[in-house]
DRENBA-5576 format. One line per 2 residues: their letters; for each residue y, z, x of N, C-alpha, C. Coordinates in pm, 1 decimal, decimal comma. Layout:
! residues N
a	Y:Z:X:Y:Z:X:Y:Z:X  ...
This chain:
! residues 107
xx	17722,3:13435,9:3206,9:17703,3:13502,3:3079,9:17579,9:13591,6:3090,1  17603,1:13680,5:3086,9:17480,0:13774,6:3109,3:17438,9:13842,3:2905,2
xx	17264,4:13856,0:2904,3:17239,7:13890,3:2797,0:17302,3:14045,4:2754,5  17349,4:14021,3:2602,5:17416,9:14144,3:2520,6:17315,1:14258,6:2520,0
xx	17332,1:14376,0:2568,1:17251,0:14486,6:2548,3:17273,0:14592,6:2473,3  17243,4:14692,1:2407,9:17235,4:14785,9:2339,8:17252,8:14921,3:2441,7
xx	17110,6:14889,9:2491,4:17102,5:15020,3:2603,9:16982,0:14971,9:2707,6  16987,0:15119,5:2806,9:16899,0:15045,0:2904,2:16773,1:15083,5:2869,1
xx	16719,1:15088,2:2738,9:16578,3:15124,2:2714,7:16548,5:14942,6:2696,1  16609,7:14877,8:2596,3:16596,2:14711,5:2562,1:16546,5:14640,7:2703,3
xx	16649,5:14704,7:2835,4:16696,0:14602,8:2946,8:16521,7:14656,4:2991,8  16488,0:14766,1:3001,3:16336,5:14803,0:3071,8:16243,0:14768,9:3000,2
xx	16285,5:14745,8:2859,2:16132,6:14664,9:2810,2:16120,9:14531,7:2864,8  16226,8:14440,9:2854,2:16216,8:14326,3:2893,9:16179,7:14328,6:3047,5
xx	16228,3:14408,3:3132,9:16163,7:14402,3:3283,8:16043,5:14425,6:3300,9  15947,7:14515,3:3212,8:15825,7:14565,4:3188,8:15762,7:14435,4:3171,8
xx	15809,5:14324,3:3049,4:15699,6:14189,2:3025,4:15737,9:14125,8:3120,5  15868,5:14116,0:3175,6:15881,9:14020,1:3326,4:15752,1:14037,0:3421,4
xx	15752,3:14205,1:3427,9:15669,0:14190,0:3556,3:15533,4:14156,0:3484,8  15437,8:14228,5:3375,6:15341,1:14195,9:3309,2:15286,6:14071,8:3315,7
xx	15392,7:13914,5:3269,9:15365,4:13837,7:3297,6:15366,8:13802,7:3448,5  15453,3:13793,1:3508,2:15439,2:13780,5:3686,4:15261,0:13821,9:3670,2
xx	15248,6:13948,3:3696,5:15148,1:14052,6:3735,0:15023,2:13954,6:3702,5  15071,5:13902,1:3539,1:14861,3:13816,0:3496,6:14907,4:13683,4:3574,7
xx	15019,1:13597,8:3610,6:15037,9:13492,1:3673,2:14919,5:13483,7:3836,5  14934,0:13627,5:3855,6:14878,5:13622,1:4004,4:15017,5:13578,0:4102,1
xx	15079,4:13625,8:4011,8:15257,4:13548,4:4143,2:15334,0:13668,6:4165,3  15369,8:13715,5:4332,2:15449,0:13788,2:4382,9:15588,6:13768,4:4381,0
xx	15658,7:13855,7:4337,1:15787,0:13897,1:4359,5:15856,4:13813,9:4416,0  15848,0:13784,7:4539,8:15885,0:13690,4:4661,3:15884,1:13550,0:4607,1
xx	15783,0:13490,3:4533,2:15758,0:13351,2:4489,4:15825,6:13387,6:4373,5  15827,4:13409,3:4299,3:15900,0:13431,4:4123,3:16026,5:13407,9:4208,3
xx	16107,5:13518,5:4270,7:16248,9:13491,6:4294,9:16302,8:13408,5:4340,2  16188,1:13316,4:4434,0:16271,8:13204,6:4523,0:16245,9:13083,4:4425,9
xx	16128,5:13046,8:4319,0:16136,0:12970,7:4257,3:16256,7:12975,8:4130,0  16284,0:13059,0:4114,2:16396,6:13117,2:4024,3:16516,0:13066,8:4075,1
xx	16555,8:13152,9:4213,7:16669,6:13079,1:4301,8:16778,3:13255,7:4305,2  16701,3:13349,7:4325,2:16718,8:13476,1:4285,5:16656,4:13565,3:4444,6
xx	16724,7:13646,4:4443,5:16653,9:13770,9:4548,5:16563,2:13865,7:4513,6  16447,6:13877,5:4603,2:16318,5:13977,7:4563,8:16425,8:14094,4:4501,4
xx	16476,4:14172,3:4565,5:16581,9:14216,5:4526,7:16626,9:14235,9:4395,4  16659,5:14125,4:4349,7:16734,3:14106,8:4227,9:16639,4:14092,3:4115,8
xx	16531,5:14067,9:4152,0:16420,3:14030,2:4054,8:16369,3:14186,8:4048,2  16335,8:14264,2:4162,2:16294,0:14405,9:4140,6:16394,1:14472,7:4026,3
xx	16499,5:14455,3:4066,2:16602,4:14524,0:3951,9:16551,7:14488,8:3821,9  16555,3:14380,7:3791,5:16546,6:14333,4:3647,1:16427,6:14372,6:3601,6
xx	16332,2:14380,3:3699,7:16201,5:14391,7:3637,0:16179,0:14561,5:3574,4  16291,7:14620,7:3730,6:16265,0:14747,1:3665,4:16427,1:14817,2:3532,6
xx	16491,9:14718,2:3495,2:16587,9:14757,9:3405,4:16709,6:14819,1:3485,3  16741,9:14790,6:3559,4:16838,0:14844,1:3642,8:16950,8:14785,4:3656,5
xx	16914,6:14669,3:3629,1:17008,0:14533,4:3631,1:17011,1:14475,4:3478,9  17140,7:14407,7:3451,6:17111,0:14316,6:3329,4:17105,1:14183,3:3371,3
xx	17060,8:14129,4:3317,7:16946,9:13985,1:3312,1:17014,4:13836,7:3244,8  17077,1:13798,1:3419,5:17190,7:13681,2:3276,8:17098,8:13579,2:3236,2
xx	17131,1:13530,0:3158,1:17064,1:13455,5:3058,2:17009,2:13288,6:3084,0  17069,5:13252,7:3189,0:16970,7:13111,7:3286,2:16879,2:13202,7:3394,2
xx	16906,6:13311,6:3427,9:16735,2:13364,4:3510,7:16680,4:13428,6:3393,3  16685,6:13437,6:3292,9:16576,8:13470,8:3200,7:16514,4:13359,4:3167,6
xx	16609,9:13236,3:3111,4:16524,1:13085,7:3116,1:16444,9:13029,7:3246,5  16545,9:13060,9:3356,7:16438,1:13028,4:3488,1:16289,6:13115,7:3487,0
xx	16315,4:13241,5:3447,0:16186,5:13336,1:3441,2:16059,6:13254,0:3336,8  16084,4:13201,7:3270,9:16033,7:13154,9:3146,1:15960,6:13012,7:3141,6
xx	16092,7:12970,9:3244,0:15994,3:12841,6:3337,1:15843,9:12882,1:3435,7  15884,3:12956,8:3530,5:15816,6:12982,4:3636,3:15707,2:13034,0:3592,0
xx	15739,4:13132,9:3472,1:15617,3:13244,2:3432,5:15572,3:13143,2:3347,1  15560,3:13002,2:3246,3:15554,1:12947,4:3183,4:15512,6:12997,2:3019,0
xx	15626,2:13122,6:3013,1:15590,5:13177,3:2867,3:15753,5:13154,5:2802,9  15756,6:13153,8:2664,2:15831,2:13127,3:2565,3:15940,1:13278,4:2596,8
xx	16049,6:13244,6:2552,8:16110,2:13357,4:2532,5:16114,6:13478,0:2465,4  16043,1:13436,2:2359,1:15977,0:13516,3:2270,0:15845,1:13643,7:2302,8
xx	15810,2:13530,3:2441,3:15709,2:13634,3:2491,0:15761,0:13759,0:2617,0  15869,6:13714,8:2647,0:15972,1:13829,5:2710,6:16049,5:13921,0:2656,6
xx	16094,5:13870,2:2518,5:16221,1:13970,1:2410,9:16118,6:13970,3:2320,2  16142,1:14081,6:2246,2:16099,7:14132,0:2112,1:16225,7:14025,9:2039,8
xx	16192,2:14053,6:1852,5:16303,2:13994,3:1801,6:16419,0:14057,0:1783,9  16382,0:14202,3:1781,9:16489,1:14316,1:1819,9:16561,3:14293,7:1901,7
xx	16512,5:14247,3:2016,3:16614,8:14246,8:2155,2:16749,1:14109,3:2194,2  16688,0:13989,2:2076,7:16757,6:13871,5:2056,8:16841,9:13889,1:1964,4
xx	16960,3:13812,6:2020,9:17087,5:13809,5:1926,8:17084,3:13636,7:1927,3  16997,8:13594,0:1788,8:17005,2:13441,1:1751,8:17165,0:13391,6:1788,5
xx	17199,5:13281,9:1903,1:17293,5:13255,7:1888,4:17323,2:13050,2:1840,5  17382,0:13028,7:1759,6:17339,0:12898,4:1691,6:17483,0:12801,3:1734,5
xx	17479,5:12774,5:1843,2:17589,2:12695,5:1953,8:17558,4:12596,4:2019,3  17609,4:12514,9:1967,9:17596,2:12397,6:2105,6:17622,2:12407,4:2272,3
xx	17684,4:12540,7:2263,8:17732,4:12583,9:2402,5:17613,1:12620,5:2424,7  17516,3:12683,1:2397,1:17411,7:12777,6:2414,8:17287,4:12619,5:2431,2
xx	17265,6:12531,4:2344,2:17167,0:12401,7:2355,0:17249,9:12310,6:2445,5  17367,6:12317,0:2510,1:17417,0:12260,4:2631,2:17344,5:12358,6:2761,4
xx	17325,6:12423,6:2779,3:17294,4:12527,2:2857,5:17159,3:12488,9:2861,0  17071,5:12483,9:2812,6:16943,8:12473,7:2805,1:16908,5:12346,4:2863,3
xx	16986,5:12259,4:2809,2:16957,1:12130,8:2856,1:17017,0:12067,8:3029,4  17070,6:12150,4:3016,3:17136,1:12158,2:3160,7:16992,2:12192,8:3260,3
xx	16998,5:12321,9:3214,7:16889,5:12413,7:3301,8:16731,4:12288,4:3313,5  16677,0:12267,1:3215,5:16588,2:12187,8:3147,1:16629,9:12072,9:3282,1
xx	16703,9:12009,3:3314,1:16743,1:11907,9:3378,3:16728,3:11931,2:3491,8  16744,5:12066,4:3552,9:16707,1:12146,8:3714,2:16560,9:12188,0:3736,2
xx	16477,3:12224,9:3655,0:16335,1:12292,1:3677,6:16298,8:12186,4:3697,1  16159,4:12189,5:3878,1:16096,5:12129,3:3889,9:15959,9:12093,8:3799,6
xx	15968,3:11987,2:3811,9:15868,2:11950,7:3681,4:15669,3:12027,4:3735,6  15612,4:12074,5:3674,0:15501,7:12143,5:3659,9:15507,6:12282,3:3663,7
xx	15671,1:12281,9:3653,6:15740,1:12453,1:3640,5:15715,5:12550,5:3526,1  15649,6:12494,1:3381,2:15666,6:12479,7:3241,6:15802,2:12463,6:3204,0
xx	15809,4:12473,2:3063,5:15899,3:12439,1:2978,0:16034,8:12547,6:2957,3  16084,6:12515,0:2860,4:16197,1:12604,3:2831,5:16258,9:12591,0:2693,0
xx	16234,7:12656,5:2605,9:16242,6:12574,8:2464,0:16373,2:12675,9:2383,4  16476,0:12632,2:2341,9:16557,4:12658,1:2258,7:16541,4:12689,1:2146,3
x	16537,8:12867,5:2086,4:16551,1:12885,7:1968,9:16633,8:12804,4:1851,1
């Protein structure tokens, strides 16, 4: 399931705070993607909007970078979705991150 987009101005803001946060983390490209489970590669894309951003490597991003989702999407850029499919997902993921990874918290 990859996140719903508008256009690719939304997809480059969100790659802009990807890297921002990476960038104040002090964490390279190389470490973000492999802790993710992602290619430098694939992480360059996203970071630079080139790619769309499915929606467990945005939660993996969120782990690793240990910021809220909120601090990656504007509220503009979220489409609230209120599913148990969506808090199955989380809890799944939640169940895979190594622990001192941070969190992952469900709107």
């Amino acid at each position: 399931m990859n996140i719903v987009r508008k256009d690719t101005t939304i997809r480059a803001d969100v790659g802009q705070r990807i890297r921002s946060w990476r960038v104040r983390r002090e964490l390279s490209q190389a470490n973000v993607a492999r802790l993710v489970g992602i290619t430098q590669a694939s992480l360059s894309n996203y970071e630079t909007g080139k790619r769309d951003l499915p929606l467990m490597t945005l939660m993996g991003l969120t782990g690793v970078l240990n910021v809220s989702l909120g601090d990656l999407l504007n509220t503009s850029d979220v489409i609230v979705v209120r599913d148990s499919v969506l808090g199955r997902a989380v809890e799944q993921f939640q169940s895979r991150v190594p622990a001192g990874l941070g969190s992952v918290a469900a709107s």
